[in-house]
C-alpha positions in Angstrom: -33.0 -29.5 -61.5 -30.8 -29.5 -64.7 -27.0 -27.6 -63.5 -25.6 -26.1 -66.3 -22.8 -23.8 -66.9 -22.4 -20.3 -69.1 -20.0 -18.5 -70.3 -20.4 -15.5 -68.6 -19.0 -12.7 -70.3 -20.8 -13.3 -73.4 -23.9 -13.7 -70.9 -22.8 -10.1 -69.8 -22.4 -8.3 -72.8 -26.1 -9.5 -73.9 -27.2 -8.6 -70.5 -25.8 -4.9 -71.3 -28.2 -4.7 -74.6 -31.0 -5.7 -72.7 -31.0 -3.3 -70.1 -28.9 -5.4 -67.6 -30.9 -8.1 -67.2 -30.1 -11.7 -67.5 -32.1 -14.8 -67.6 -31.4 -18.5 -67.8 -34.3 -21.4 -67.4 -35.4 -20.7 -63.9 -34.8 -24.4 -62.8 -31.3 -23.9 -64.0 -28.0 -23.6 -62.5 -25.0 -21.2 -63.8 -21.9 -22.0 -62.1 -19.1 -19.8 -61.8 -15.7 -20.7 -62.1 -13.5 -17.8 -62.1 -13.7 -14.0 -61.6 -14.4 -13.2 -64.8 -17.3 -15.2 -64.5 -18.1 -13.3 -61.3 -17.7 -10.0 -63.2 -20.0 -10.9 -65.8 -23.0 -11.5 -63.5 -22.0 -7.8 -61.8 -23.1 -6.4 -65.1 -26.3 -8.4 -64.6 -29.0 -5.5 -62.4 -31.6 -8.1 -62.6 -30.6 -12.3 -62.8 -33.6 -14.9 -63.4 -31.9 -18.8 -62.0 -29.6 -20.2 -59.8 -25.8 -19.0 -59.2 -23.5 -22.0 -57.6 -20.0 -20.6 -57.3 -17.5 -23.6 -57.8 -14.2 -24.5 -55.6 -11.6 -22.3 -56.6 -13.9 -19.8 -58.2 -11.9 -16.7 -56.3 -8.3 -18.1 -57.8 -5.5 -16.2 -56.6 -7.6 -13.5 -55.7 -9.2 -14.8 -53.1 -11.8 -12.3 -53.5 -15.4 -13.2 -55.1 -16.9 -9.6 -56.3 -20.3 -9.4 -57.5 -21.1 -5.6 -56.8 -23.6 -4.4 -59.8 -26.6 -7.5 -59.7 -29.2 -6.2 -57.3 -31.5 -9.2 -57.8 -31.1 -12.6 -57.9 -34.4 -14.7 -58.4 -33.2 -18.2 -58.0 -30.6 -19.5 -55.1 -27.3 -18.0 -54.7 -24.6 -21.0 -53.4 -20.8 -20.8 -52.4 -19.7 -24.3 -50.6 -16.6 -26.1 -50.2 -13.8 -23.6 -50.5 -10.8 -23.2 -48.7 -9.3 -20.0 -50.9 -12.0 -17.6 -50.7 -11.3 -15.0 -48.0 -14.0 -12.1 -49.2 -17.7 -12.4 -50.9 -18.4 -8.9 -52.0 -21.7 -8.7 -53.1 -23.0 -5.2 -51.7 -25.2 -3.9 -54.4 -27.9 -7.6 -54.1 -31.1 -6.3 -52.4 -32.6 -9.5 -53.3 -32.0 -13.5 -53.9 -33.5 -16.4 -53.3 -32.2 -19.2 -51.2 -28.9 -18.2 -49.5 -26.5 -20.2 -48.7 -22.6 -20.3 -48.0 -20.9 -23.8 -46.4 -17.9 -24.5 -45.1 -15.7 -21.9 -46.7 -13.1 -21.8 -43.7 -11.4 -18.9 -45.1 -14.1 -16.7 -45.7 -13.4 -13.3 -43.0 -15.6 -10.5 -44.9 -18.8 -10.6 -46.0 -20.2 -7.7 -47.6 -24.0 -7.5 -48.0 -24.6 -3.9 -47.2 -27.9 -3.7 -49.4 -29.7 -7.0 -48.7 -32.9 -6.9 -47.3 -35.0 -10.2 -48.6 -34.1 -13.9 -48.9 -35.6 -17.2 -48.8 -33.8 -19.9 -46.8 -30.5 -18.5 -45.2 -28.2 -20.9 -44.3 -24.5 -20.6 -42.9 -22.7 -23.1 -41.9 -19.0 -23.9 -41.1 -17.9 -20.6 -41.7 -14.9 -21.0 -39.2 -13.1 -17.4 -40.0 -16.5 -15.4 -40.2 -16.5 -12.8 -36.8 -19.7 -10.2 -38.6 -22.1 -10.5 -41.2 -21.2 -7.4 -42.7 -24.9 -6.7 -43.1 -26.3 -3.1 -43.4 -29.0 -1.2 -41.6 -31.7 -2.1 -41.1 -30.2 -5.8 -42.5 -32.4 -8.6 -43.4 -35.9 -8.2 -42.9 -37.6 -10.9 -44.4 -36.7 -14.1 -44.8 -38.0 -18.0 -44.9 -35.6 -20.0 -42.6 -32.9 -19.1 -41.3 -29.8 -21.3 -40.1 -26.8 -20.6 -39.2 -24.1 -22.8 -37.2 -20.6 -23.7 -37.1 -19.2 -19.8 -37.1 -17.4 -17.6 -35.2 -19.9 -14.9 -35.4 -20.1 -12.7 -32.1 -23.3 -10.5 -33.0 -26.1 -11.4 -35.4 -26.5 -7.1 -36.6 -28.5 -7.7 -39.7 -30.4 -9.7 -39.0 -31.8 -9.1 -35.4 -34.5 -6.6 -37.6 -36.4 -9.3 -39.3 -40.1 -8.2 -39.5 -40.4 -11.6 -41.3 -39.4 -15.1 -40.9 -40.7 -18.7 -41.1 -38.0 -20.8 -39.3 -35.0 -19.9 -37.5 -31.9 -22.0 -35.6 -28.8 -20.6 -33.9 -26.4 -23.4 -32.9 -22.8 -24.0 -32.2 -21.5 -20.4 -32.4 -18.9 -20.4 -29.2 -18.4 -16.4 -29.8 -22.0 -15.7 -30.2 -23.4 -14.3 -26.5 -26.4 -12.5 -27.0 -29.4 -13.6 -29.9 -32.1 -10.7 -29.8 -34.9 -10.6 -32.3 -37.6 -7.7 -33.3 -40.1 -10.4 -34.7 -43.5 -10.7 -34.0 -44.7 -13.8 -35.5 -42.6 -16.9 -36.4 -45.0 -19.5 -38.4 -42.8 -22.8 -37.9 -39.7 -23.9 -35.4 -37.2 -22.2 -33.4 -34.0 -24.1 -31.8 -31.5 -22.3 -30.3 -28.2 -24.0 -28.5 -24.7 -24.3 -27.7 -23.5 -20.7 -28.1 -21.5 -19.2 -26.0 -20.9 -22.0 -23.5 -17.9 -21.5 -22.6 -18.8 -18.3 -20.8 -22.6 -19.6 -19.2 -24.1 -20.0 -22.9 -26.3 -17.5 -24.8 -28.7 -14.9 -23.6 -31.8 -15.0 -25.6 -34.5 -12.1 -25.9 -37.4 -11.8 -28.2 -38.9 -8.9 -26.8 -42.3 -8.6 -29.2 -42.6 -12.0 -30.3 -46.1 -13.2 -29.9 -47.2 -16.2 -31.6 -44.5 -19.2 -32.7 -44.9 -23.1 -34.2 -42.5 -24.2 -31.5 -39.6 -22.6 -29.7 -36.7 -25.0 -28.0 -33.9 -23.1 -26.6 -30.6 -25.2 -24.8 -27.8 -23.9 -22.9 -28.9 -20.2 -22.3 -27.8 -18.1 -19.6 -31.1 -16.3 -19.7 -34.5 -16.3 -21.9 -36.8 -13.2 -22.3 -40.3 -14.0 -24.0 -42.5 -10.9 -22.5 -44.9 -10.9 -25.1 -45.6 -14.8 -25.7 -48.9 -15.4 -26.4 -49.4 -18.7 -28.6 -47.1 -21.4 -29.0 -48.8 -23.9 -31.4 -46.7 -27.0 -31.1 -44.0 -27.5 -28.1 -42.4 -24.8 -25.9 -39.1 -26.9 -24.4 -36.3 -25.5 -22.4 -33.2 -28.1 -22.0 -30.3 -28.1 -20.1 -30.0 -24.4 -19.2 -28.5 -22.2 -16.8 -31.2 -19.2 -15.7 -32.8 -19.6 -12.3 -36.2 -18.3 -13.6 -38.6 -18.4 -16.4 -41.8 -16.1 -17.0 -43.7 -15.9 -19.7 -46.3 -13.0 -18.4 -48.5 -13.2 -21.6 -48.6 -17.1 -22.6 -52.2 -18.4 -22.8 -51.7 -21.3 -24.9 -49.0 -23.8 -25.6 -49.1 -27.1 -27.6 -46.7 -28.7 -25.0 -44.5 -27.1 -22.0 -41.4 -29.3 -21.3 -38.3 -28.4 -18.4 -35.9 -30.9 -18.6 -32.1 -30.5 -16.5 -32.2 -27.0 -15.8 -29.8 -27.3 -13.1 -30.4 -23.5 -12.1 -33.7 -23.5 -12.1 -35.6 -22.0 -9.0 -39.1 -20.7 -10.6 -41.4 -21.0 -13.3 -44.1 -18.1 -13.9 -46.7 -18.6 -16.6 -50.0 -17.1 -15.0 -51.8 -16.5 -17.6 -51.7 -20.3 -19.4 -55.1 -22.1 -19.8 -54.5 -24.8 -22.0 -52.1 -27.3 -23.3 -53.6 -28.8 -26.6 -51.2 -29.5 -28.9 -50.8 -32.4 -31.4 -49.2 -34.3 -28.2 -49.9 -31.9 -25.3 -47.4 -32.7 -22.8 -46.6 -31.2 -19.9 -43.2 -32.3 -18.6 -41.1 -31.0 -15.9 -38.0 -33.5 -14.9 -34.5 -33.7 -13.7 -34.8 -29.6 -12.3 -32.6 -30.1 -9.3 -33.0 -26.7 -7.6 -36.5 -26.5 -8.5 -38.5 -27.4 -5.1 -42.2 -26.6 -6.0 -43.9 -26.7 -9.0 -46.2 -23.6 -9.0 -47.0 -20.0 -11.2 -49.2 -22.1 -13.5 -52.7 -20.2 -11.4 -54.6 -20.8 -14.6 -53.7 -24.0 -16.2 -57.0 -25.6 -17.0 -56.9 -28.2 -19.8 -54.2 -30.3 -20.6 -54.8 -32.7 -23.9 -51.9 -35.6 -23.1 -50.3 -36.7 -19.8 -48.3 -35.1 -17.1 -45.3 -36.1 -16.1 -43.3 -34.3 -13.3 -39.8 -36.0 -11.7 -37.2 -34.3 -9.8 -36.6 -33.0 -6.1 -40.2 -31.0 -5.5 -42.0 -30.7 -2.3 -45.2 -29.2 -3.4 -47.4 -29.0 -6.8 -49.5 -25.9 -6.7 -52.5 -26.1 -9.8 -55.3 -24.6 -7.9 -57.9 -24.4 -11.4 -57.1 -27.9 -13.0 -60.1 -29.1 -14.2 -59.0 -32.5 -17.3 -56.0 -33.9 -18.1 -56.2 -36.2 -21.7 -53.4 -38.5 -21.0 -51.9 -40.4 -18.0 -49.5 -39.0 -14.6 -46.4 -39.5 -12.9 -45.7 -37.8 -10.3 -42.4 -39.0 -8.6 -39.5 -37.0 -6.2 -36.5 -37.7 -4.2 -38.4 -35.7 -1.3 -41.1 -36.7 1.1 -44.6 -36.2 -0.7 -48.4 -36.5 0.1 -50.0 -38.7 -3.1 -53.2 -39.2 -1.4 -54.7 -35.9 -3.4 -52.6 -37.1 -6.6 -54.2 -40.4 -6.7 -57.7 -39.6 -6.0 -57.8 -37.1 -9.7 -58.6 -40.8 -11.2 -61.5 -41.5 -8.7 -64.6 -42.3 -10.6 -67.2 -39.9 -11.0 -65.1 -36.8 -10.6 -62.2 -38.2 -13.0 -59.8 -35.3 -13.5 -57.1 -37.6 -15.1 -58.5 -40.0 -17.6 -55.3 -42.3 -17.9 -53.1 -44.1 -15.1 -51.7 -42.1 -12.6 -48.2 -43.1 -10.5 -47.4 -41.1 -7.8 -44.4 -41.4 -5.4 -42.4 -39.4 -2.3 -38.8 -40.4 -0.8 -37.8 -41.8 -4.2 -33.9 -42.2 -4.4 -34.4 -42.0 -8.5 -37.6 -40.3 -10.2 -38.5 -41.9 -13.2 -40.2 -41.9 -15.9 -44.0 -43.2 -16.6 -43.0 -46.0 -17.6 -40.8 -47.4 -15.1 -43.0 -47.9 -11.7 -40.9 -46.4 -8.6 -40.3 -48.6 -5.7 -43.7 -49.5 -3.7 -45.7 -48.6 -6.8 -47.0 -50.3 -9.7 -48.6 -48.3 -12.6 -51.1 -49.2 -15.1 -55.2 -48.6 -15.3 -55.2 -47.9 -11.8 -54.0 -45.5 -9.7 -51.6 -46.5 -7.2 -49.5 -44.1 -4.8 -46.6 -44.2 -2.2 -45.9 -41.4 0.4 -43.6 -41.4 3.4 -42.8 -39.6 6.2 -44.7 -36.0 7.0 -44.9 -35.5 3.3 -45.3 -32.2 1.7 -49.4 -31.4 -0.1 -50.4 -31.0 -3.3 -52.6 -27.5 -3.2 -55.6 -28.8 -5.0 -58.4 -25.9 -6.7 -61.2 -24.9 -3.8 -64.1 -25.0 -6.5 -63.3 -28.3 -7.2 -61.6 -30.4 -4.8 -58.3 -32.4 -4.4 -59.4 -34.8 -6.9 -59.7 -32.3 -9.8 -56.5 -30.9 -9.7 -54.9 -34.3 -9.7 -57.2 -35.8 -12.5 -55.6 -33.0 -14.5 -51.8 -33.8 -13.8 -52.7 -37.8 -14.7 -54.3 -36.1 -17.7 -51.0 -34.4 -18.6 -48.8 -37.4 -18.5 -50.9 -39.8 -20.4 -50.6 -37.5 -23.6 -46.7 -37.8 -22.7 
């Protein structure tokens, strides 16, 4: 994209015959260098292009004022400025992409009127407490990133009816992200805010269908209206003690990996994991003892792969598993119904399946534990009076575990 820069003012005072609309080539670029080059696109209602604002472009005024343009059809851009302590631009209902980078001295933001925007993205915005958003905010939006801030609330944009993509990260005065949407088409990751007090809480109280959602460090996570998550639905290294997602039916992958806090998991209503890789991973949980509240779970597409400190795995209606299953624990564990999923003629799990109690480190599928050796056929260890694996009555002991092997070969 050609970047080219205008005079302004002369751009302004043909905007004003022209009933206050301005125009450039819409793959263009005017950058502003000064605030009279910011006044100049105020007296533009209506701007066609791009707007960078260069280093320096507040001057001693430390104040960028664009109050007057309402639209801006290209990109609006402020990065790499140390001076600029306020962006007033409280008239723009509309712009393009958004985006304003490492301005450390930035404190006010005035966007009272915005309401659409493509790609929003904040970043290293180290003075920046509020948004300075208006009611209802920004409701529709493409993706939408913002990190590196000292934001503590996210008013004004918590209302989005709209949005493609969205990541919260590394915002240590941010404890609560809470968002109206019902529908988010591609990937959500959320992490590392708040931790110094137990990390963020997370609600999304009417959001049904996502791409994938991966959340980190939260003190809590509130999905009650999940229904379809089309690629992975991953929790890492969290703090809640329970999960429930009372409406889920579908998920491309499920993954719990060291959630230290971790006591339950409830999704009831899931039938099927059948996503591009379809895993269904549960490791490294250390409080969690039994791997139940999945009543329904039916299909998976890849492999299973559960490791941690369990006593029991509970999936009473598991009928195929696509991929391969590891099974391992620290605690004493009964593999003989694990093992016997792969058993020809009622084969549950249709790849290797590894299966092992008393282990002093779970692993992974691909390292065998102590005892066991893994590959095309299915081996097992179990010691002691071992805890069961509660198998589906329909079916028998070997489909439920033909479906866990199924789970971890897709792994």
């Amino acid at each position: 994209m050609a970047i080219q820069s205008y005079l302004l003012p002369a751009l302004a005072m043909v905007s004003v015959a022209t009933a206050a609309s301005c125009s450039i080539d819409s793959t263009s670029t005017t950058t502003i260098v000064n605030p009279a080059g910011a006044a100049a696109l105020a007296a533009c209602t209506t701007y066609s292009g791009n707007v960078a604002f260069q280093t320096g472009a507040a001057s001693n005024e430390a104040t960028v004022n664009i109050n007057g343009v309402t639209d801006i059809t290209g990109s609006l851009s402020y990065m790499d400025d140390s001076t600029v302590t306020t962006f007033d631009a409280g008239t723009l209902q509309s712009v393009g992409d958004f985006m304003l980078g490492n301005l450390t001295a930035l404190s006010a933001l005035t966007m009272g009127a915005l309401t659409s925007a493509g790609d929003v993205n904040f970043t290293g915005l180290g003075s920046l407490a509020s948004l300075g958003f208006g009611t209802p905010g920004l409701t529709k939006a493409n993706n939408v990133l913002i990190t590196n801030t000292i934001l503590n609330s996210l008013t004004g944009i918590n209302k989005l009816s709209q949005v493609a993509g969205f990541s919260i990260s590394n915002n240590p005065y941010l404890p609560t992200i809470e968002l109206d949407v019902t529908a988010i088409s591609g990937a959500v990751d959320i992490g590392a805010n708040d931790v110094s007090n137990g990390g963020q809480s997370i609600s999304f109280p009417n959001l049904q269908t996502a791409g994938q959602l991966t959340f980190r460090n939260s003190s809590s996570v509130m999905l009650p209206s999940l229904a379809n998550v089309s690629e992975n639905l991953g929790f890492y290294d969290n703090l809640f003690a329970s999960l429930a997602t009372p409406n889920l039916t579908f998920a491309g992958g499920i993954v719990f990996v060291d959630n230290t806090m971790l006591t339950s998991i409830s999704m009831p209503m899931l039938t099927t994991i059948n996503g591009t890789n379809g895993t269904y991973q549960i490791a490294n949980n250390t409080l969690l003892k039994s791997i139940d509240g999945f009543e329904n779970l039916s299909n998976v597409k890849g492999g299973l792969d559960f490791t941690g400190n369990f006593t029991s795995v509970v999936l009473p209606k598991l009928m195929n598993v696509g991929g391969a299953m590891n099974v391992q624990t620290s605690q004493q564990f009964d593999c003989s119904n694990i093992t016997s999923l792969g058993n020809t003629g009622n084969q549950v799990v249709k790849g290797s399946i590894t299966c092992a109690g008393s282990e002093s480190q779970p692993g992974n599928p691909s390292s065998a534990p102590s005892g066991t050796s893994s590959g095309s056929s299915s081996t097992s260890t179990s010691s002691g009076s071992a805890a069961p694996m509660n198998l589906p009555s329909a079916v028998g002991g070997a489909s439920v575990l033909a479906g866990l092997l199924q789970l971890l070969l897709s792994f």
